[in-house]
N, C-alpha and C positions, 0 to 999 in steps of 0.2 A: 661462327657460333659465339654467344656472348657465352662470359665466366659464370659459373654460379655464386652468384650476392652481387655482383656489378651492377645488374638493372634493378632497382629497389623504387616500387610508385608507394609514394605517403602523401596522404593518407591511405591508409588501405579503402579499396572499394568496400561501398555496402554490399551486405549477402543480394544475391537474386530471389525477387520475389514474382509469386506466380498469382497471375489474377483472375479469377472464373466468375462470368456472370451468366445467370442463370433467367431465360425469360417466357415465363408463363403466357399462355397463350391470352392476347388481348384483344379487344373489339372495340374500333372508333364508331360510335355512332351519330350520324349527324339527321337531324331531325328539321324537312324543309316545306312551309305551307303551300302549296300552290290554288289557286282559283278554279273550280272546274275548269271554267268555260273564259278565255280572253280575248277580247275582241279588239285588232287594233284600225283606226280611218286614218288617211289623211288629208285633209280640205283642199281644192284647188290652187294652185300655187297662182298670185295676179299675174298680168301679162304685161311684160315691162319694153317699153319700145326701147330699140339698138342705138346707144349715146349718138348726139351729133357728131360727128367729124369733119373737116374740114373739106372743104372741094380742092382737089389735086390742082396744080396749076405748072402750067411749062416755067423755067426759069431763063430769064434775056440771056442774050446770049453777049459771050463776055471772051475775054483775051485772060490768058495763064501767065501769069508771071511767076517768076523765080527770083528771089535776091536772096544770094548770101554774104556776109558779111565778114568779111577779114581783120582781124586786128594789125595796126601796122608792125606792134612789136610785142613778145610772150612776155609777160610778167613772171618773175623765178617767184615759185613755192617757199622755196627755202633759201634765204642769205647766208645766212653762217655755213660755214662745210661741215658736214656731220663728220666728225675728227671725236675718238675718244682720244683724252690726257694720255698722256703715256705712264703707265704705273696703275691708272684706273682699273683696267679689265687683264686680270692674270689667267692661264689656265694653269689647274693645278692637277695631277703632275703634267709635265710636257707632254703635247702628242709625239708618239715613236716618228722615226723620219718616216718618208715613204720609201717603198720598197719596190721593189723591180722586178715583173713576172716576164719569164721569157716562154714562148710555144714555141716548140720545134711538128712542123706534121711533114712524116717521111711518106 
């Protein structure tokens, strides 16, 4: 339980206000001409003959080969040793040592 006068909020809140709206019965009207009578055609679509394509043909017959290629030696990515300076990268504070969990199951 807090003290009384310890928890004090400044500014004071505004008072509560109460809001009432009030809505009269209302009517959209939308107003849309339409044509008696609509008649819709569509003309014959032309007849469009099926693109040329090509005539299928057997392909000679032929031998598989495979060559892969070895290099005789790997070229290094990286020359230098990736070494930080010493003093460069600190952690602050030290990590705790490690510590030692033992199970015993009887």
């Amino acid at each position: 339980m807090i003290p009384v006068g310890v928890l004090v909020t400044v500014p004071l809140p505004a008072p509560a206000l109460e809001t009432v709206s009030v809505k009269v019965c209302t009517v959209n009207v939308a107003v849309t001409v339409v044509a008696a009578e609509s008649v819709s055609t569509q003309a014959p679509v032309p007849e469009h003959p099926p693109p040329l394509q090509p005539v299928k043909v057997e392909p000679a017959a032929a031998v598989a080969v495979n060559v892969t290629a070895v290099p005789l030696a790997k070229l290094t990515a990286q020359v230098a040793p990736q070494l930080i300076p010493a003093g460069e990268l600190v952690t602050v504070p030290p990590p705790a040592p490690a510590g030692v969990t033992v199970r015993v199951k009887v």
